[in-house]
Steps between C-alpha positions, in 0.01 A plus 500: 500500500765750612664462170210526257380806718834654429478459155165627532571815674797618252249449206246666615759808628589546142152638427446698880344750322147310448500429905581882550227595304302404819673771697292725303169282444429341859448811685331683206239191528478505866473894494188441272347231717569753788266741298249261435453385896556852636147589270320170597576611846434850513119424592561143697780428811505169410439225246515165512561533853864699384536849559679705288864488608473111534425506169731716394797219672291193368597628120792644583655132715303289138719772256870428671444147526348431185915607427590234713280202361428574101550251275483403100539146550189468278608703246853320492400167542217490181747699262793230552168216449385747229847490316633156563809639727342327776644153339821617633366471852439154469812414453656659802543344825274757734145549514403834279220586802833526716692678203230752421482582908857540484490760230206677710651521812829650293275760309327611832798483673598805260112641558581555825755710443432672212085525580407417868734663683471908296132428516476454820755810561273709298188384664679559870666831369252605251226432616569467933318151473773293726394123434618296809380163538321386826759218535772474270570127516152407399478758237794315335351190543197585343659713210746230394186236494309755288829520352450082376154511488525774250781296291291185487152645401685674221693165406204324492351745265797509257435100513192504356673580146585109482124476430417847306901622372393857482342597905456887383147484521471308801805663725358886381159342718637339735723792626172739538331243706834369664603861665126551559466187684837606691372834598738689290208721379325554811522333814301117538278620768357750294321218300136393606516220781419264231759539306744503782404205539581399192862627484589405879542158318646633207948508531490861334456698831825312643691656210439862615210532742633304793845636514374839462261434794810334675712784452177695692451278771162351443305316259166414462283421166154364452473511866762329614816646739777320546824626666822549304615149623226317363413646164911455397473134597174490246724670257782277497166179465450669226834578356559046541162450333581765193826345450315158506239655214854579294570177562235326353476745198845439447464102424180571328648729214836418473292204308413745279709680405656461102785715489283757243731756412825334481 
């Protein structure tokens, strides 16, 4: 792992520029979502059971550690199945699941350098929001889970190409609903009870939602409230039962796949 995410990390540093980009377009987003919630409320102290300036934390905790845990292992892994380069993979003598995590944890590895940690300079300088976890041991707990749980929803994603070779269609979807589902857009218990219901037994909300909620000190969806303890140890369940999903897609396409494109 260390040396693939080595690798990794000088690639990626030859083209910096794309991650600094971010410098510029994270806090112009969050500055616009701080528009939007300071209108919605200007007539209302609190919605959703959040009050403004929790609000205000909740996006900006999901913007600097949506730095920390993106991935394009769906992207990646359905252009080398697209193109036939994924033949070469076969013949090497490590699983590519283990590869391709490799390569992530190299490319955020630069991410936090180059994204997470200006962000969340601006954000503390910039804007005087100072983001301090409740407990900083299960904050990085729960982040590197969300971290894997991220990694392997996206992988199993990308896998679906050894069925359909071109996933645009289906990833461009599946994103929307994925970072919906993972309260990326707006927090989970915003939702009607119903449909928390629904997504407490979803894995999204352990990609972002829980270690967000971690980093605050509570959690609680679809009326449930666990403490910090309890909810990680659900997260890391669900972390061994995603990788066991991988798993099975994994023997279940490699039999199909042809080799199209090479």
């Amino acid at each position: 792992m260390r040396a693939v995410a080595f690798v990794t990390f000088k690639e990626w540093a030859a083209y910096r520029s794309h991650m600094i980009a971010t410098l510029f377009v994270g806090p112009v987003f969050f500055l616009v979502q701080m528009s939007v919630w300071n209108a919605a409320f200007s007539t209302k102290e609190k919605i959703g059971g959040m009050g403004l300036q929790e609000m205000i934390i909740y996006f900006a905790i999901t913007m600097i550690m949506n730095y920390i845990v993106f991935d394009f292992a769906d992207w990646n892994f359905q252009m080398l199945i697209r193109t036939g380069k994924f033949l070469t993979f076969l013949l090497r003598p490590v699983s590519h699941r283990y590869f391709a995590l490799s390569q992530k944890v190299g490319h955020r590895s630069l991410g936090f350098l180059l994204e997470f940690i200006p962000v969340y300079a601006v954000l503390w300088l910039g804007f005087g929001i100072r983001l301090v976890p409740d407990d900083l041991v299960w904050t990085a707990v729960s982040v590197l889970l969300g971290f894997i749980m991220v990694f392997l929803i996206n992988y199993c994603v990308g896998m679906t190409a050894f069925w359909l070779t071109n996933t645009g269609g289906v990833r461009g979807v599946f994103l929307i609903l994925r970072d919906l589902c993972a309260g990326v857009f707006v927090p989970l218990s915003f939702f009607p009870h119903e449909i928390q219901n629904v997504l407490f037994y979803l894995p999204f909300q352990f990609m972002s939602y829980v270690p967000v909620r971690v980093f605050l000190g509570h959690y609680e969806l679809a009326g449930h409230t666990y403490s910090v303890p309890y909810i990680v140890g659900l997260q890391a369940l669900a972390v061994v039962l995603m990788w066991g999903i991988s798993e099975l897609m994994w023997h279940l396409g490699i039999r199909r796949f042809t080799g199209v494109g090479a």
